[in-house]
NUKOLTOR-160745 format. One record per residue (C-alpha): residue number from 1; residue in three letters; x, y, z. Coordinates in steps of 0.001 Angstrom, whole numbers, always signed. Example, Ala and Ser with C-alpha at 12.3 -4.5 7.8 and 13.67 -1.06 7.14 Angstrom:
@resi = 1; resn = ALA; c1 = +12300; c2 = -4500; c3 = +7800;
@resi = 2; resn = SER; c1 = +13670; c2 = -1060; c3 = +7140;
***
This chain:
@resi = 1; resn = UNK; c1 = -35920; c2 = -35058; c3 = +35409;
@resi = 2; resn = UNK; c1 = -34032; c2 = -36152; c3 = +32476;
@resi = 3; resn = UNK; c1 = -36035; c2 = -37298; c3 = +28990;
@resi = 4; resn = UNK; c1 = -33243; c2 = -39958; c3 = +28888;
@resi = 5; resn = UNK; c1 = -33055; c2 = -41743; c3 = +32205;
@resi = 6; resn = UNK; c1 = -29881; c2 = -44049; c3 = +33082;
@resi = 7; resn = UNK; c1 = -29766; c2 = -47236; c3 = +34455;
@resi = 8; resn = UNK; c1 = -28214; c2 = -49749; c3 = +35848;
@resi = 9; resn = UNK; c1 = -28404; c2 = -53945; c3 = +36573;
@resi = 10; resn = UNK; c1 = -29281; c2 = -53629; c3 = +40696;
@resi = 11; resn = UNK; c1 = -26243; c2 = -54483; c3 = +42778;
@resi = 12; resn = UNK; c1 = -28656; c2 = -56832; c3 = +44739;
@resi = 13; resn = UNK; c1 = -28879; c2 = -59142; c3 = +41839;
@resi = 14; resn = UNK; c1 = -26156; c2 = -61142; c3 = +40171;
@resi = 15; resn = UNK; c1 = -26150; c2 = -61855; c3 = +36652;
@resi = 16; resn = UNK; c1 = -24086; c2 = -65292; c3 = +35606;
@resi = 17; resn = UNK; c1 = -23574; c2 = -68068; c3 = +33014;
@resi = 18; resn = UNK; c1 = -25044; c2 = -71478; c3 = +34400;
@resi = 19; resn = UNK; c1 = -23604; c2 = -74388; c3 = +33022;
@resi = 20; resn = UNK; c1 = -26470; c2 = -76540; c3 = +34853;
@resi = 21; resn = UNK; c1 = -29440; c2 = -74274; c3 = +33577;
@resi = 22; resn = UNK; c1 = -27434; c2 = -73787; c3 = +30112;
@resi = 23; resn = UNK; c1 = -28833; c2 = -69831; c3 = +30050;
@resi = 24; resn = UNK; c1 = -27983; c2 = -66542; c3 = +32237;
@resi = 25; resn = UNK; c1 = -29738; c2 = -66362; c3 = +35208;
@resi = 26; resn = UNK; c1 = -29888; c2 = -63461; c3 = +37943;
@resi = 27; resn = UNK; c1 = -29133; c2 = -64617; c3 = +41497;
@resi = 28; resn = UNK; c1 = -30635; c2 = -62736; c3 = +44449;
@resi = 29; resn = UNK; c1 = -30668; c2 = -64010; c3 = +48207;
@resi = 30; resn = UNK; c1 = -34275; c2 = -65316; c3 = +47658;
@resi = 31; resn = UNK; c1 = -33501; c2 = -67393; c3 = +44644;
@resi = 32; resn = UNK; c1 = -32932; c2 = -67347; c3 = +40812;
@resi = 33; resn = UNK; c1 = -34559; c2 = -66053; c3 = +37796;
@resi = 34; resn = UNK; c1 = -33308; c2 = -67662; c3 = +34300;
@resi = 35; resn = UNK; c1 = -32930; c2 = -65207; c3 = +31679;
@resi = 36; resn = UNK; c1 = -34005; c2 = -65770; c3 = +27888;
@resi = 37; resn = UNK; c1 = -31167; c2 = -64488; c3 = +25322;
@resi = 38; resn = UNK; c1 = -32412; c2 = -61754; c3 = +24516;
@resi = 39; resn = UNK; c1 = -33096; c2 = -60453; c3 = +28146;
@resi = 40; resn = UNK; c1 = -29517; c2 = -61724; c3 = +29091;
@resi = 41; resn = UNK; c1 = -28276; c2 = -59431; c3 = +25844;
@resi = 42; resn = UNK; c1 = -30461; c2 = -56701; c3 = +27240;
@resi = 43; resn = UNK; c1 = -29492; c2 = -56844; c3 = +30756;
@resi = 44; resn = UNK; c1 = -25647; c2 = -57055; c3 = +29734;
@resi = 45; resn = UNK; c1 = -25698; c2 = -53639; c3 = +28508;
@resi = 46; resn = UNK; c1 = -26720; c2 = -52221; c3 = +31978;
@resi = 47; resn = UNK; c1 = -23382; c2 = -53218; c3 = +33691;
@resi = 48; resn = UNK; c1 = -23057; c2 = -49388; c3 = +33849;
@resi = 49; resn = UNK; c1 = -25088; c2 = -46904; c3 = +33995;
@resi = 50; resn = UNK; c1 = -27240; c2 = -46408; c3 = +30594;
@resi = 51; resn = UNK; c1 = -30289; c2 = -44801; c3 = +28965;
@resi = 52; resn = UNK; c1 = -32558; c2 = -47324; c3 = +27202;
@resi = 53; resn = UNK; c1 = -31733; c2 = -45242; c3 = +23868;
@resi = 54; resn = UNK; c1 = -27990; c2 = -45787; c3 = +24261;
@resi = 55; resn = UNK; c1 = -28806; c2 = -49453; c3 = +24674;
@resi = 56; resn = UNK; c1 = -30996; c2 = -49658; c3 = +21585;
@resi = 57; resn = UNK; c1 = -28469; c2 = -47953; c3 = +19619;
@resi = 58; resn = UNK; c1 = -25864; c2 = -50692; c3 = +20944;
@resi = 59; resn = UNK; c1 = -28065; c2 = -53448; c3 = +20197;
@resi = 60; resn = UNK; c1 = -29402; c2 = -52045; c3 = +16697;
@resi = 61; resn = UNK; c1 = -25800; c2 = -52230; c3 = +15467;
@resi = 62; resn = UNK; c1 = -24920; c2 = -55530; c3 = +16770;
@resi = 63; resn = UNK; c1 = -27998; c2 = -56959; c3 = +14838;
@resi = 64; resn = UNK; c1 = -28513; c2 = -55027; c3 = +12007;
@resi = 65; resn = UNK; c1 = -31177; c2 = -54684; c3 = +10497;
@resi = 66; resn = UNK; c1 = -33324; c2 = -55413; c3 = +13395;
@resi = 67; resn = UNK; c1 = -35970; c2 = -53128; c3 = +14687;
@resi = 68; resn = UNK; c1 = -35404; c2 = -53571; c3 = +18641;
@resi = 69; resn = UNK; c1 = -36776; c2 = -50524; c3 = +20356;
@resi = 70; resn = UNK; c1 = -39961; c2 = -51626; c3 = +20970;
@resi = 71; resn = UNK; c1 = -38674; c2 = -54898; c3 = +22358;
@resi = 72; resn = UNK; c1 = -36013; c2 = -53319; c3 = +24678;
@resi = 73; resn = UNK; c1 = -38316; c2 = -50765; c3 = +25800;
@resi = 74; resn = UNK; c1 = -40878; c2 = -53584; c3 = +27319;
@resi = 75; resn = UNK; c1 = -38523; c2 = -55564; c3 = +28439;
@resi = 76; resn = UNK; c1 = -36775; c2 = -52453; c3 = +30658;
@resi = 77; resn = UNK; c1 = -40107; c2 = -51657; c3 = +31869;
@resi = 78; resn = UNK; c1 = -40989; c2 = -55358; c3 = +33430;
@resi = 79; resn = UNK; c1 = -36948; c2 = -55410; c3 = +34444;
@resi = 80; resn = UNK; c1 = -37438; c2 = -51940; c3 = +36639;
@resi = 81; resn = UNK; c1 = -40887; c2 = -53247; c3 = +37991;
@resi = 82; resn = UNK; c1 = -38889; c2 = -56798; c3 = +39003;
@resi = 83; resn = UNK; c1 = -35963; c2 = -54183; c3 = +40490;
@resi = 84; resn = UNK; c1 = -33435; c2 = -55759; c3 = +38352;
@resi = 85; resn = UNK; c1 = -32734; c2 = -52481; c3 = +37124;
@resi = 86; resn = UNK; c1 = -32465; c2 = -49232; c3 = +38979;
@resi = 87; resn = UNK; c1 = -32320; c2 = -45664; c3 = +37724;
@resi = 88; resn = UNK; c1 = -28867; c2 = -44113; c3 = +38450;
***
């Protein structure tokens, strides 16, 4: 098994802009799940298949200056317990 797992967003979940809801949300056949920013800037980056280091590194230099492992590293924990995210 790798020490740097990839993943990606679950094809059974849909991840859209909604005008009504003014946020992301993720749309599955039993419903909808709004997304904060910062989980919809998260989840963005697993479009393809990516370790949660390359997505750090992604997000540390689009907000520099920011410390955001910790943050990304719960949030892709909770994300592969919902099955929003699956290992590739």
């Amino acid at each position: 098994m790798s020490d740097d797992p990839k993943y990606q967003r679950n094809a059974m979940f849909r991840m859209q802009f909604e005008k009504a809801q003014d946020c992301h949300v993720l749309l599955f056949p039993e419903g909808m799940v709004k997304l904060s920013e910062s989980a919809a800037e998260i989840l963005t980056q697993f479009d393809s298949p990516r370790s949660v280091l390359e997505v750090i590194a992604q997000l540390e230099e689009k907000f520099p200056g920011v410390d955001l492992a910790q943050d990304v590293n719960e949030f892709v924990e909770v994300a592969r317990d919902k099955k929003w995210l699956e290992n590739c």
